[in-house]
N, C-alpha and C positions, 0 to 999 in steps of 0.2 A: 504494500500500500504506500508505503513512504518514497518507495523509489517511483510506482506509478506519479505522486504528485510531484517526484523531481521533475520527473521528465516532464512535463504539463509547464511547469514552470519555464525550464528551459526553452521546451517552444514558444511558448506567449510571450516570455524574452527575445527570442529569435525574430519569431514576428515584428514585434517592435521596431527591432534592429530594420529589420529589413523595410519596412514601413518608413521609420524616419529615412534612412539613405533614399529612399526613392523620391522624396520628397523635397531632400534638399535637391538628388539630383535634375528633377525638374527645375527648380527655384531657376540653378544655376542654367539651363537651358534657356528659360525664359530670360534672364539678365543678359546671356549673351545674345540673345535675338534683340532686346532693346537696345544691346550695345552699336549690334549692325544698323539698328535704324537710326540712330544718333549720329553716327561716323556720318553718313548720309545727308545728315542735316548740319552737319558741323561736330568739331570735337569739341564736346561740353565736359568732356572729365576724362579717366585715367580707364585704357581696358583693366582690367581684372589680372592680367599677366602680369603690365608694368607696376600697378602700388601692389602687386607681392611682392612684386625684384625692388622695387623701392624698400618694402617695408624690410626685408631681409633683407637688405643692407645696411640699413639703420640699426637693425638689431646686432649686427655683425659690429659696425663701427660703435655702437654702446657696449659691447662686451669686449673690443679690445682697450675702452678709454680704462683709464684708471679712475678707481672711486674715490670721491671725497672722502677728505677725514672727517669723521664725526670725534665728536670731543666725549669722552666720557663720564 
């Protein structure tokens, strides 16, 4: 009995999982097709590629800066 409700768990976990991913992956579908129609009409912001190579660079250049001292 205990393992039957593992397992139940587990899938309606599973479920889930796969439910949110689909979800986003649509989002992300839809955003790049609003992307193409923007490019279109002009560039009004950043694709989705470039502020991630932006943002991981920043994060790169804030993890090599060194940390303020904090006074104790």
């Amino acid at each position: 009995m205990r393992m039957l409700f593992g397992l139940i768990g587990l899938l309606l976990t599973l479920l889930i999982v796969v439910w949110l991913v689909r979800t986003q992956l649509s989002a992300q579908v839809g955003i790049s097709g609003s992307s193409s129609a923007a490019d279109a009409r002009g560039d009004e912001g950043q694709p989705a590629s470039a502020a991630l190579k932006q943002f991981k660079q920043s994060l790169d250049k804030a993890l090599k800066a060194h940390p303020a001292s904090v006074p104790e």
